[in-house]
FIFIZA-466079 format. One record per residue: residue in three letters; residue number from 1; x, y, z of N, C-alpha, C in turn. Coordinates in nm, 2 decimals. Example, Ala and Ser with C-alpha at 12.3 -4.5 7.8 and 13.67 -1.06 7.14 Angstrom:
2
 pakol guti n_east n_north   n_up ca_east ca_north  ca_up c_east c_north   c_up
   Ala    1   1.32   -0.57   0.78    1.23    -0.45   0.78   1.32   -0.33   0.78
   Ser    2   1.28   -0.22   0.71    1.37    -0.11   0.71   1.29    0.00   0.79
// end
This chain:
155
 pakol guti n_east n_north   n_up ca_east ca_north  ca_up c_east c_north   c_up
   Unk    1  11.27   15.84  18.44   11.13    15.80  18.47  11.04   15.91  18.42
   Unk    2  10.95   15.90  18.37   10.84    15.95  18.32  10.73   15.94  18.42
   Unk    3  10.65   16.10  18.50   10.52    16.10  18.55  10.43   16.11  18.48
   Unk    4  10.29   16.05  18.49   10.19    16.10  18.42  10.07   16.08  18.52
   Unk    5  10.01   16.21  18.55    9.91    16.24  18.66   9.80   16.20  18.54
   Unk    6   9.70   16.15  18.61    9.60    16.12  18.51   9.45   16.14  18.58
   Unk    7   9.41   16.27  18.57    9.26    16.36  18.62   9.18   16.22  18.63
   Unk    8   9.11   16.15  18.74    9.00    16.04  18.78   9.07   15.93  18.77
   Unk    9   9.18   15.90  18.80    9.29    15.76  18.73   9.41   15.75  18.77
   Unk   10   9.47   15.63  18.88    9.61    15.66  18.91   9.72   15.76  18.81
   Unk   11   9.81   15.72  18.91    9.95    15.83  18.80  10.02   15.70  18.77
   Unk   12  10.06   15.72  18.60   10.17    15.63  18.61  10.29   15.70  18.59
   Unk   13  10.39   15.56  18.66   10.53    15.61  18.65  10.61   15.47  18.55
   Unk   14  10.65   15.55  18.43   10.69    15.48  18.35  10.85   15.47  18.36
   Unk   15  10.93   15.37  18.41   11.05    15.38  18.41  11.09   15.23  18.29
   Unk   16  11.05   15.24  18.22   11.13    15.14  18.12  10.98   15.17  17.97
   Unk   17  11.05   15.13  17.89   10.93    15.13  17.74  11.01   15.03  17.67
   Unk   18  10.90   14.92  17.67   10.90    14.79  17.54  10.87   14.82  17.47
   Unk   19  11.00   14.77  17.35   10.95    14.78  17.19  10.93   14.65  17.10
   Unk   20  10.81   14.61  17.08   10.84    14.50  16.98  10.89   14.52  16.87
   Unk   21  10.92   14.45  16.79   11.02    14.48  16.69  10.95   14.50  16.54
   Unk   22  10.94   14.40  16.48   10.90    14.37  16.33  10.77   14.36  16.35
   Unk   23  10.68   14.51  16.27   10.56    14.50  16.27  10.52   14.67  16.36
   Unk   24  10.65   14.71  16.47   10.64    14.80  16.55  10.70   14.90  16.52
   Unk   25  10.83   14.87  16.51   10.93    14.99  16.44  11.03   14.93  16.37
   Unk   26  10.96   14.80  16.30   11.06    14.78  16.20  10.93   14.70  16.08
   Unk   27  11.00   14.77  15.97   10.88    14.73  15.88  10.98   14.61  15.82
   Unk   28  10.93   14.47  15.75   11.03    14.37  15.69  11.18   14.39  15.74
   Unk   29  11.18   14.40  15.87   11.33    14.36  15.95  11.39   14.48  15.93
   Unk   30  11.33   14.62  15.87   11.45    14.72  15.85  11.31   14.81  15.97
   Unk   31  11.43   14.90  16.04   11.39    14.98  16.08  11.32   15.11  16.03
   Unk   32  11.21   15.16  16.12   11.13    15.26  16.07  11.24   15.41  16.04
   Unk   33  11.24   15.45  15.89   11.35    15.56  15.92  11.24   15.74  16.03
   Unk   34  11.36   15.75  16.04   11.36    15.86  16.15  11.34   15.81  16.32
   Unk   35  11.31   15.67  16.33   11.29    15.65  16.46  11.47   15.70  16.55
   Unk   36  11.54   15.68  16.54   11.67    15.70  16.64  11.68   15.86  16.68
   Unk   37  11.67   15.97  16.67   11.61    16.07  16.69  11.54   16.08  16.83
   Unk   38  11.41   15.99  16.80   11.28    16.00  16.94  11.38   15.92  17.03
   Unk   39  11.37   15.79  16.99   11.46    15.69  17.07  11.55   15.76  17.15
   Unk   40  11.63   15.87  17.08   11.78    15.91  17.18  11.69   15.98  17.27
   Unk   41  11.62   16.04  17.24   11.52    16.15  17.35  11.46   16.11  17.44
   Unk   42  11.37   16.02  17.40   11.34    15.92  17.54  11.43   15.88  17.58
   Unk   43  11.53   15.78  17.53   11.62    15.70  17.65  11.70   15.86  17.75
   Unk   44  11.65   15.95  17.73   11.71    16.01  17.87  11.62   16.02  17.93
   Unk   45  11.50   15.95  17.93   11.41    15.94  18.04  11.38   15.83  18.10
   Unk   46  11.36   15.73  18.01   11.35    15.58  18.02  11.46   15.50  17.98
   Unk   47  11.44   15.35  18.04   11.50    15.26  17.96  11.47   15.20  17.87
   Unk   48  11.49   15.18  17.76   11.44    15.12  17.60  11.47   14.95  17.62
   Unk   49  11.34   14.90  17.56   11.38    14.75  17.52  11.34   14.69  17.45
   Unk   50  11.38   14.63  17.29   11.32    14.57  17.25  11.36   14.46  17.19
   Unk   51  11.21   14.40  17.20   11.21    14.25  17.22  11.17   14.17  17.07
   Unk   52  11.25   14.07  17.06   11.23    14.02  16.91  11.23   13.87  16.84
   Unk   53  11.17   13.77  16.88   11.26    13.65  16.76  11.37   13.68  16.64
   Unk   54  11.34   13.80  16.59   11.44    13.86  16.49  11.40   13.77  16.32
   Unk   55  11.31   13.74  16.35   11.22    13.70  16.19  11.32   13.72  16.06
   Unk   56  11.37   13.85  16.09   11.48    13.85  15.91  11.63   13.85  15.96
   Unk   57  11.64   13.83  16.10   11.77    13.81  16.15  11.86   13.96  16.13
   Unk   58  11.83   14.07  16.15   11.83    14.19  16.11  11.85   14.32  16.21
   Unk   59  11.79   14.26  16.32   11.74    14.33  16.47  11.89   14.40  16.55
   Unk   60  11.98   14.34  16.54   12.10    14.39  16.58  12.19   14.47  16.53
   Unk   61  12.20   14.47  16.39   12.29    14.55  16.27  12.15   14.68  16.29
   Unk   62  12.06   14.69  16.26   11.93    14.76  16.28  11.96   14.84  16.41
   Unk   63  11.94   14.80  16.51   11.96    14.86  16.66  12.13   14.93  16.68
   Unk   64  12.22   14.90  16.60   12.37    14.92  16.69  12.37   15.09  16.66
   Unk   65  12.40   15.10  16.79   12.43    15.25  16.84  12.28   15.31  16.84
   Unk   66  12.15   15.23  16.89   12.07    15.34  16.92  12.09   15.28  17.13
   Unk   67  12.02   15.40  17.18   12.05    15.35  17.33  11.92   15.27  17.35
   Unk   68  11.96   15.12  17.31   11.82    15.05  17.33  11.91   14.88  17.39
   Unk   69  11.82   14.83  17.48   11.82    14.69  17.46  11.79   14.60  17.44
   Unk   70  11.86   14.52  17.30   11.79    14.43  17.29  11.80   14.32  17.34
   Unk   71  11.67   14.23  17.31   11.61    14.11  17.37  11.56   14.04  17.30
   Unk   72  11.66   13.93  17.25   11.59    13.79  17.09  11.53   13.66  17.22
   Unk   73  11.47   13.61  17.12   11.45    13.45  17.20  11.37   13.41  17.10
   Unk   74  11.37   13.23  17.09   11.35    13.17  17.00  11.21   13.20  16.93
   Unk   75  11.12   13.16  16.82   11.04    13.18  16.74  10.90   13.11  16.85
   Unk   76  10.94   13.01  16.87   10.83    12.92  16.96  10.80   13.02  17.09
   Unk   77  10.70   13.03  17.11   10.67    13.11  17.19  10.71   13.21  17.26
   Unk   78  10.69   13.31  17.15   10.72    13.44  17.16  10.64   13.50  17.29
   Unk   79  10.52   13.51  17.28   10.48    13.55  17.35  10.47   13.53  17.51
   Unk   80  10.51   13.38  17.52   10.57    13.41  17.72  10.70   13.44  17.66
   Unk   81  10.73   13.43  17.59   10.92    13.56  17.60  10.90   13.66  17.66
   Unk   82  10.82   13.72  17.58   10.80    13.87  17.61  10.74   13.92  17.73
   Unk   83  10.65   13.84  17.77   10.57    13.84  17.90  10.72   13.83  17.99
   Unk   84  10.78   13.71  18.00   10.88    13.68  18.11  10.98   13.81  18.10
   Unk   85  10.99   13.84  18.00   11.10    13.99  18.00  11.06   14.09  18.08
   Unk   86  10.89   14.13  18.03   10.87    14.24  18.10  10.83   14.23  18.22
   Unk   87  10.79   14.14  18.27   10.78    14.13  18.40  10.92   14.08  18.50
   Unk   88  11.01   14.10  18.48   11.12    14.07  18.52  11.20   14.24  18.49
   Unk   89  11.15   14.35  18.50   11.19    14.48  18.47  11.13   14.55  18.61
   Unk   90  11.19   14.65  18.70   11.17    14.68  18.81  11.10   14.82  18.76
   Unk   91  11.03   14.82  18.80   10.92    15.03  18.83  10.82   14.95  18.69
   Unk   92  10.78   15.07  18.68   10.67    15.08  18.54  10.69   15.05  18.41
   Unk   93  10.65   15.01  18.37   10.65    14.96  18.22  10.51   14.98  18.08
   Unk   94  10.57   15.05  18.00   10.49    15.08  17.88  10.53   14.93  17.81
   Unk   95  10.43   14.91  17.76   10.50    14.77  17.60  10.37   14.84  17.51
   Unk   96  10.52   14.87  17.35   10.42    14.89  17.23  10.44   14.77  17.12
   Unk   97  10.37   14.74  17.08   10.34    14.62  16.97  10.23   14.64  16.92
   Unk   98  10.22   14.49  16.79   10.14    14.50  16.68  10.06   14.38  16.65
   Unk   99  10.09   14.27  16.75   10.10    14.14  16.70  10.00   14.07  16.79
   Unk  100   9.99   13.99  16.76    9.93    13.83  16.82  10.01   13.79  16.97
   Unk  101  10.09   13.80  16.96   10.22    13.74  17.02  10.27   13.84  17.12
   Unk  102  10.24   13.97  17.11   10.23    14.08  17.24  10.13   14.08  17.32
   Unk  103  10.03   14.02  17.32    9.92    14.00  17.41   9.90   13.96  17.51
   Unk  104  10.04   13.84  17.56   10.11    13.84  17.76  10.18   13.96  17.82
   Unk  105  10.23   14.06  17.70   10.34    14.14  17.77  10.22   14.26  17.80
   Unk  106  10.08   14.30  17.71   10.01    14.41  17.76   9.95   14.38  17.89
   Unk  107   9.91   14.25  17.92    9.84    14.20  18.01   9.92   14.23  18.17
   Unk  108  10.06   14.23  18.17   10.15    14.32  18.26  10.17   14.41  18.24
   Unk  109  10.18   14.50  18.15   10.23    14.60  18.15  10.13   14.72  18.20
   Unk  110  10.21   14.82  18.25   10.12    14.99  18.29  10.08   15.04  18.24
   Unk  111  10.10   15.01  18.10   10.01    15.10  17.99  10.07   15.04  17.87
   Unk  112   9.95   15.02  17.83    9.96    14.89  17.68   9.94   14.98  17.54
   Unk  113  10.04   14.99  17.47   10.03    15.06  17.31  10.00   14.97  17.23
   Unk  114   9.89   14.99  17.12    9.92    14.92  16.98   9.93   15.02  16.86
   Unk  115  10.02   14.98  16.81   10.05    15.04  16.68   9.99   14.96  16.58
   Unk  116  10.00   15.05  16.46    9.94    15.01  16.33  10.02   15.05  16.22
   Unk  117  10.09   14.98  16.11   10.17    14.99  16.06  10.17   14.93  15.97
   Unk  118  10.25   14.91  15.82   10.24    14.88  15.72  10.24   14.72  15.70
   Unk  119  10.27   14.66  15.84   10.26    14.51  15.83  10.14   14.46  15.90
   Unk  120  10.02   14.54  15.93    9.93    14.55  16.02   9.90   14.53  16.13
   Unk  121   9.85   14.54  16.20    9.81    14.50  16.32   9.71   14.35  16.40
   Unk  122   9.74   14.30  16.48    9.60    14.19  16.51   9.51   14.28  16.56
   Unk  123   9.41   14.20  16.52    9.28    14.33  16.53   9.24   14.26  16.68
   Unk  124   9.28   14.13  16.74    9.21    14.10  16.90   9.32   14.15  17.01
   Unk  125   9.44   14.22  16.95    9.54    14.29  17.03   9.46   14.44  17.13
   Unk  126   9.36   14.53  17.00    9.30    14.59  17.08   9.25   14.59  17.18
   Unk  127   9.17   14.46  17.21    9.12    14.46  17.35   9.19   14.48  17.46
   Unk  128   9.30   14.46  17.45    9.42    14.46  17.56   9.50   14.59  17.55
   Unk  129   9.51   14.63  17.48    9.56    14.79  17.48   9.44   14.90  17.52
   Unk  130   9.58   14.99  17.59    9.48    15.11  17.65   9.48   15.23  17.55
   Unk  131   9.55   15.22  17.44    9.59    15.33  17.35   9.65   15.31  17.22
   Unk  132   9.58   15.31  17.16    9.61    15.25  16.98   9.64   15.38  16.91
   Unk  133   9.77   15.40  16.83    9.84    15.47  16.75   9.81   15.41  16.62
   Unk  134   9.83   15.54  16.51    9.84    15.50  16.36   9.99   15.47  16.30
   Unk  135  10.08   15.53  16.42   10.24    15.50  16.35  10.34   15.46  16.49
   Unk  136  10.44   15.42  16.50   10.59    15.43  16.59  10.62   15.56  16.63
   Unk  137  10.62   15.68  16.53   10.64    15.78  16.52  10.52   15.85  16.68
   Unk  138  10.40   15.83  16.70   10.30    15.87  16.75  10.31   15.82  16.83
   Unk  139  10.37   15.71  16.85   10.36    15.58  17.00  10.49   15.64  17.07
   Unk  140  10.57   15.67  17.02   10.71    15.71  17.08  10.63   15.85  17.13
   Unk  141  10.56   15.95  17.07   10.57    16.07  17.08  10.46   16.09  17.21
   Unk  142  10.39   15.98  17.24   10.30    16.02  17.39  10.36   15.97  17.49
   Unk  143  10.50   15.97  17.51   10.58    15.94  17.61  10.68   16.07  17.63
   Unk  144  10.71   16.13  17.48   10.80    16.30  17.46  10.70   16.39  17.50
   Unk  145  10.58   16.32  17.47   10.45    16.44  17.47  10.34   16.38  17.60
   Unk  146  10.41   16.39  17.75   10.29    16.30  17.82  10.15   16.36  17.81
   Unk  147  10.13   16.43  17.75    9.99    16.51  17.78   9.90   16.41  17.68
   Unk  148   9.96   16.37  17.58    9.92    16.31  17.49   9.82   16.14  17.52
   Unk  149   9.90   16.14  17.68    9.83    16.01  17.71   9.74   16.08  17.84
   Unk  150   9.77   16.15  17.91    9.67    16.22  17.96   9.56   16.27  17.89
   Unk  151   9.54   16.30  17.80    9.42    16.33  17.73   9.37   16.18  17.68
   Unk  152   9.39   16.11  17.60    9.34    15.95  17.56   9.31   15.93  17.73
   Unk  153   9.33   15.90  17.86    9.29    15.79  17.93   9.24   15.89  18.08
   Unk  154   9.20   16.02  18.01    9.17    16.08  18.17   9.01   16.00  18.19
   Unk  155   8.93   16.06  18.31    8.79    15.97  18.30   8.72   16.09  18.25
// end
């Protein structure tokens, strides 16, 4: 589990981190290289999960041997998928995504990431995120680096 005291602002306690998939840390169904590295490093803090329709059918040969879990479900509405996963996860929860279709799971979640990445981002995802990144690389790293989100959301 991850603490994060936050000066004028509860503390959160992150014990799990959502990853959307294609668009988050996977660019066209391949994974972002150098992510398994952060990945090993957090999962000794957290539990990893990410969540996917699996678009290029790729998500599993992609993930084998990182300490992550994944989570497919059909193309049709992704987005109560994703919602019903994370809210079915006990303690705190981060979800990072990119999309259209992650916009039930920020609305539960403890702290809402969007990334921005070479498949772009929805621009009405922002309103629902507490903390927008320019990479995977940066989104993984204010969870290694809690200070990083203590500074973005102190008051």
């Amino acid at each position: 589990m991850i603490h994060i005291d936050i000066p004028g602002r509860a503390a959160l306690e992150i014990s799990h981190v959502v990853l959307d998939y294609n668009g988050t840390i996977a660019v066209d169904g391949q994974l972002v290289p150098g992510l398994p590295a952060q990945l090993e490093a957090l999962s000794r803090q957290v539990e990893l999960h990410v969540l996917t329709a699996d678009t290029y059918g790729t998500v599993r040969q992609q993930c084998a041997g990182l300490p992550v879990t994944v989570h497919t479900f059909p193309r049709a509405g992704a987005g109560a998928c994703k919602a019903e996963i994370v809210a079915g996860l006990q303690g705190g929860v981060a979800c990072l995504g990119n999309g259209f279709n992650d916009i039930p799971m920020f609305g539960i979640a403890d702290l809402a990431v969007a990334v921005l990445l070479d498949e772009g981002t929805y621009a009405g995802l922002l309103f629902h995120a507490d903390i927008l990144v320019r990479s995977i690389q940066d989104g993984l790293d204010l969870f290694l680096k809690p200070d990083h989100i203590r500074a973005a959301l102190r008051s």
